[in-house]
N, C-alpha and C positions, 0 to 999 in steps of 0.2 A: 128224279123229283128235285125239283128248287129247296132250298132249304136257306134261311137266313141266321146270320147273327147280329143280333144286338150290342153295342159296345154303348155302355152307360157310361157318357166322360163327361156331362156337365156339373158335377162337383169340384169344388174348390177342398181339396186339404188342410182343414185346419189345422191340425194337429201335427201334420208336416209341413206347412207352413207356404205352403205354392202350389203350382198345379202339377203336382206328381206323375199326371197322365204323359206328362210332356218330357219329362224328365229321361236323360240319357243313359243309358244301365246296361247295355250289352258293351262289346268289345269295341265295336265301331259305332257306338252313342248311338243302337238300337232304342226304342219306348218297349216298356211291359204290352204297349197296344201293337205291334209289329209283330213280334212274336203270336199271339192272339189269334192276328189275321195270319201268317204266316202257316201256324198248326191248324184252322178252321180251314185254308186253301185245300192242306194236304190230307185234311180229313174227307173232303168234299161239299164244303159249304161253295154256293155258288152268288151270295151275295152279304154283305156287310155294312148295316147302320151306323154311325155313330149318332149317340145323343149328346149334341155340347150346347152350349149357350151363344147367343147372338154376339158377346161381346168380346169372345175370343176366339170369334169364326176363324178369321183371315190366318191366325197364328196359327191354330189347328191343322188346317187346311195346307199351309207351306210346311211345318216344320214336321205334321205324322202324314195325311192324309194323304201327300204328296208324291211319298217312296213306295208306293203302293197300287195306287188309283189305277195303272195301267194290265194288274194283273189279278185285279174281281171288280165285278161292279160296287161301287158303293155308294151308297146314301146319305144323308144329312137328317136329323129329325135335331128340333131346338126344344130344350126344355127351361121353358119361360112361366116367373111365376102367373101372368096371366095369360098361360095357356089352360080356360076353366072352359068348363060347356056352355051350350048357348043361356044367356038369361042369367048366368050368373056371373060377378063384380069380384075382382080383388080384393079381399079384405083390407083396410087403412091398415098402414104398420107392417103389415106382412113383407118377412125378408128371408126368411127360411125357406129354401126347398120343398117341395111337395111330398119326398120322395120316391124310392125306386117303381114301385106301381105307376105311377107319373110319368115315371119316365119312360117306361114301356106304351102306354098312353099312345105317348105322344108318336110314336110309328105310326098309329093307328092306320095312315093312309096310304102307307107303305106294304103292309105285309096282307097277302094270299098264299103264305105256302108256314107249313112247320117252321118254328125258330126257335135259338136257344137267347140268352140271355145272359150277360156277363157284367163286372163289374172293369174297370178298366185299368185297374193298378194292382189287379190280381195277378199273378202267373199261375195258371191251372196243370198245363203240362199237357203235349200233345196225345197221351193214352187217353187224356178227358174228352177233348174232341171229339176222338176216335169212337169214343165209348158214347158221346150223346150223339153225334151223328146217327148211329146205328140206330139207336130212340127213337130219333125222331121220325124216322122213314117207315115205323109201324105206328106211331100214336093215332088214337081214335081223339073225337073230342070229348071223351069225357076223362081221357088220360093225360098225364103229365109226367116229368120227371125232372131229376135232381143229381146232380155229381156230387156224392157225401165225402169227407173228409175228414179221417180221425185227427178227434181236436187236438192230441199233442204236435200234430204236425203244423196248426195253424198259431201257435202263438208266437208273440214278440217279444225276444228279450231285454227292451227297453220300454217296455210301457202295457197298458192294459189293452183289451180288444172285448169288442162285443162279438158274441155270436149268435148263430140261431140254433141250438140244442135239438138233435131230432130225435123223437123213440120211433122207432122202427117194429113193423108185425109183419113177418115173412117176407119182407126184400121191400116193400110198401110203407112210404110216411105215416104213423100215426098221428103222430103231434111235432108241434116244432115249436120251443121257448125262446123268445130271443132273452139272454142273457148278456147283461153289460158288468165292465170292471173285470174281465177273467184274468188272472194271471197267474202266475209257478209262484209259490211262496217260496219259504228259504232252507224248508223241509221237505220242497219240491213238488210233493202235493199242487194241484192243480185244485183254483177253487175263483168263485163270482161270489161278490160283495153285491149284501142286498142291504138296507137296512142298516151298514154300518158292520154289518156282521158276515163272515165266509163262509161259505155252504158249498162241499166239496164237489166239484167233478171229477169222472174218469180219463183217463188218458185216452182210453178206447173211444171213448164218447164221439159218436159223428155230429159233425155241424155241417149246417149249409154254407158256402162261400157265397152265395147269389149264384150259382152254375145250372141256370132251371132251362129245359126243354119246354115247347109245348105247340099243340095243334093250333093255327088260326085262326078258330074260333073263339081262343081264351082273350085275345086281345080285343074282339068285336063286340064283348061285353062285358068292358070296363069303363064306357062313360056312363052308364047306370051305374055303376058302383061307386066309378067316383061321386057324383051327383049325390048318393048315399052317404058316402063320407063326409065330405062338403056339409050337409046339411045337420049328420050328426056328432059334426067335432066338436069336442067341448071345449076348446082355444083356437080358433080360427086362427093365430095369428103365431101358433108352434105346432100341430097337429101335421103329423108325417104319414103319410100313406106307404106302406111298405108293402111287395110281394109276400113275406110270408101272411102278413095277415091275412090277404086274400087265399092263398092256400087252406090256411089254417081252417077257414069257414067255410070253403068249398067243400072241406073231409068232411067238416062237421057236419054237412047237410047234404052228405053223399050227392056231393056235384063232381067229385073227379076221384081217380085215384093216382096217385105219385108214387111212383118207382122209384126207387133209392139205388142211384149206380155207383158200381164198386168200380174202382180199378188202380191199376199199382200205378200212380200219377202224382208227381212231386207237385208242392203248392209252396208257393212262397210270396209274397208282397212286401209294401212298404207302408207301413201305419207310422212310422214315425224317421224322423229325418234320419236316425242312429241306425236303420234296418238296411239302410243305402248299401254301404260296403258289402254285408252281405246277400245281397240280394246279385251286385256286381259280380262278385265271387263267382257262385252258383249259376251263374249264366256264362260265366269263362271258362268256366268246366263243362257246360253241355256242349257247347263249343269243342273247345278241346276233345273232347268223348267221341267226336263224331254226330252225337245227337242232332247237332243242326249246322249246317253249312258254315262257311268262313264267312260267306255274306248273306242272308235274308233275301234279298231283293234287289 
């Protein structure tokens, strides 16, 4: 069975300051996106999107796209803000993103087969792969899945991070909170500032990283839902369309179910420029470990 992955890379890094996608981070100035494809090859994905922007095609294309292209198929989808449906207009002003739903969107003309979907300055860790490949090759279309992540593993020691909070009933998403501002306080504790005020989390607590599987037909009915959005945003001109939302209201009106996959799979990223080193680190040791070859590709 074909099976696709999605790599989300048309965001810009505010907050670290450049396009992190592109950024050099293994031993031989590997991308977090190389590895990605590298463990989705050897999981058995047999093709690879990226979503980037028009206006840093060229650079994409030479400096990631390039050490790769000869061993998976891959694709290009552009996430442009006036990529809208038919009959509807860019909002004036509008310079924000659409969003990661959006951004899946926009394959729309690309995919017939099962695919997962990734963020692109994540490191999930090749058990993840492993672990949603095997998903996706029984989902029906009313089922979905999710690689969860206990939240002590996902923070950063320089700065806050949002996430998406999942409760869980028997192995199955119930709910999913995105929560922003989480960080370790100085007591250690793990808590999200709402209000001005911290409200504890658990260490245990699983989040989503954005690492969602799904059947073919989830993407073939989202320019209805965008179109819904669109029409019911209450700021045209900041209103973000996100994957969990659409999750979240599928549970609610028993349109799918989402499997919560475990597996023992290190996570690490870069949300802010001071995560760099170690994110370097932690790639020179999987390396060394044996985990992954001397060369990628």
């Amino acid at each position: 069975m074909n099976t696709t992955l999605i790599i989300m890379a048309a965001g810009m890094g505010s907050r670290y300051g450049g396009l992190k996608q592109m950024d050099a981070l293994g031993p031989n100035g590997e991308t977090l996106i190389e590895y990605a494809v590298y463990d989705a090859l050897q999981a058995g994905f047999t093709s690879v999107i990226f979503v980037i922007r028009r206006d840093f095609e060229d650079a994409f294309k030479q400096q990631v796209g390039s050490r790769f292209e000869t061993h998976i198929q891959i694709h290009y989808a552009f996430q442009e803000l006036d990529a809208l449906p038919a009959g509807r207009s860019l909002p004036p002003g509008r310079t924000k993103p659409w969003g990661t739903a959006h951004a899946v969107l926009t394959c729309q003309h690309l995919i017939n087969e099962p695919f997962a979907v990734q963020n692109a300055d994540d490191f999930y860790g090749a058990p993840a792969y492993q672990t949603i490949h095997q998903a996706l090759l029984t989902l029906q279309d009313h089922q979905s899945c999710m690689v969860g992540y206990p939240l002590n593993n996902t923070l950063s020691a320089h700065g806050h991070v949002s996430r998406g909070i999942c409760q869980l009933q028997n192995g199955y998403l119930k709910t999913i909170t995105e929560r922003t501002h989480i960080q370790r306080q100085a007591d250690q504790q793990i808590v999200y500032i709402e209000n001005d005020q911290p409200h504890p989390l658990q260490e245990t607590d699983i989040c989503s990283m954005n690492f969602w599987g799904f059947p073919p037909s989830f993407i073939h009915q989202l320019e209805t839902q965008f179109t819904s959005f669109l029409q019911q945003a209450e700021n045209p001109l900041t209103a973000e369309w996100y994957i969990p939302t659409i999750i979240a209201n599928q549970i609610n009106t028993h349109q799918t179910q989402v499997q919560v996959l475990a597996c023992n799979s290190p996570w690490f990223g870069i949300t802010y420029a001071n995560d760099k080193p170690h994110v370097q680190h932690a790639l020179n040791q999987l390396h060394q470990s044996g985990q992954y070859p001397p060369t990628l590709f």
